[in-house]
C-alpha positions, 0 to 999 in steps of 0.5 A, a space after each residue: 410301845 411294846 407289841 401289843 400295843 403296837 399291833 392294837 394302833 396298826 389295828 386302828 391305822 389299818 381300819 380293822 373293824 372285823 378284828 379290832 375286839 380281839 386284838 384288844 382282848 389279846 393286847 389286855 389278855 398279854 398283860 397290858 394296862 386298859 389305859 396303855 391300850 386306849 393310848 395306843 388307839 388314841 396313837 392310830 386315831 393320830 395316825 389316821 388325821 396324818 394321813 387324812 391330812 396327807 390326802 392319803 386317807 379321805 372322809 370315808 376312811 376317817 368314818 371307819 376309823 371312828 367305828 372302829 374306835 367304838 368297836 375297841 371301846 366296848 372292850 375297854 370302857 367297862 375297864 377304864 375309869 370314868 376320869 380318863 374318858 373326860 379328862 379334858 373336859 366337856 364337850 356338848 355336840 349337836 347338829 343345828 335346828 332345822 337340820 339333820 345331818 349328823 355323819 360329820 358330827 357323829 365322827 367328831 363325837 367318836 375322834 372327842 370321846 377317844 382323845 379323853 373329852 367328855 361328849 354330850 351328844 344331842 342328836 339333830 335339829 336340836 332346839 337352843 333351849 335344850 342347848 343351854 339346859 345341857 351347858 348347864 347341866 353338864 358344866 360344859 367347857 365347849 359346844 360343837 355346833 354342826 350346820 350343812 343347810 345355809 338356810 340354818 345358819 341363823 340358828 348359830 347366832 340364835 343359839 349364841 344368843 341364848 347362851 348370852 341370856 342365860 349368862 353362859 356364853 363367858 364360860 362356854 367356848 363355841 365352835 362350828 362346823 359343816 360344809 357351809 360354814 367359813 371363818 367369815 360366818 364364824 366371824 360374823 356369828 361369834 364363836 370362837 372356832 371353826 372347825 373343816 374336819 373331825 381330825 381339826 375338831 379334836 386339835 381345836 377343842 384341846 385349844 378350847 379348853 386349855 388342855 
């Protein structure tokens, strides 16, 4: 990686949010290909989850890592082709019905859409209805189901239930997330994956849909 594009991937591991559209600038303004500097970004992104894993950087960092990402990307997107943001495929985020915590879910979105998955973003307290329309729209590989309120887990098996009948569910791998899920809910609902962190989710979803 030459020093550019190093500087960009330090950008990101040091949380350079102030900074990080310059760097980018100067990184393609030196000659650097789009794609070389969204993998470098990608590179730090890594480099963050290491050291979140590590305990040495906790969610906050992780959230501003994100918003750095997206900072960077204003620059990029309007020079990448649209393959090389969805070339792992596509994931449709939401946060369950009768809830409305999204912090953990937009993180997610931003670590997916940065590692070359296609992320559909539903919002919150999103209806399984709306669930099935975008699978079936956007021939979704995956979903990523968010659920903090133990009161709302019931609306994970609702909307594993109406994927089944709308003949889906054997396309569309399901993961799930938030501070009340376990692997034992995950058992008991069906899905496929239960995800503890934004850094796990992006590992998970690569498994998911094959890449």
């Amino acid at each position: 990686m030459g020093e550019h594009l190093e500087t960009v991937k330090k950008a990101i591991v040091d949380l350079e949010l102030e900074d990080i559209e310059k760097i980018v600038s100067s990184a393609l303004d030196a000659g650097e290909e789009p794609q070389a500097v969204l993998d470098a970004m990608c590179a730090g992104m890594g480099s963050v989850g290491e050291l979140f894993d590590q305990g040495e950087y906790f969610l906050v960092d992780l959230v501003l890592a994100g918003e750095v990402m997206k900072e960077g990307l204003k620059v990029l997107e309007p020079l990448l082709e649209a393959e090389s943001m969805g070339q792992k495929g596509t994931v449709v985020l939401f946060t369950v019905k009768g809830d409305v915590h999204d912090i953990g879910k937009n993180l997610v979105g931003t670590m997916l859409s940065t590692s070359g998955f296609k992320v559909v973003d539903l919002g919150v307290d999103v209806p399984k209805e709306k669930v099935v329309d975008a699978v079936r729209e956007h021939s979704a590989q995956a979903i990523g189901m968010s659920v903090l309120l133990t009161s709302m887990v019931d609306s994970i098996s609702d909307v594993v239930s109406a994927l089944s009948a709308a003949g889906l569910r054997d396309g569309v791998k399901i993961a799930i997330g938030g501070a009340c899920t376990t692997q034992q809910l995950a058992d008991k609902m069906g899905v496929d994956a239960l995800g503890r962190d934004a850094v796990e989710a992006v590992r998970i979803f690569e498994s998911l849909c094959g890449s």
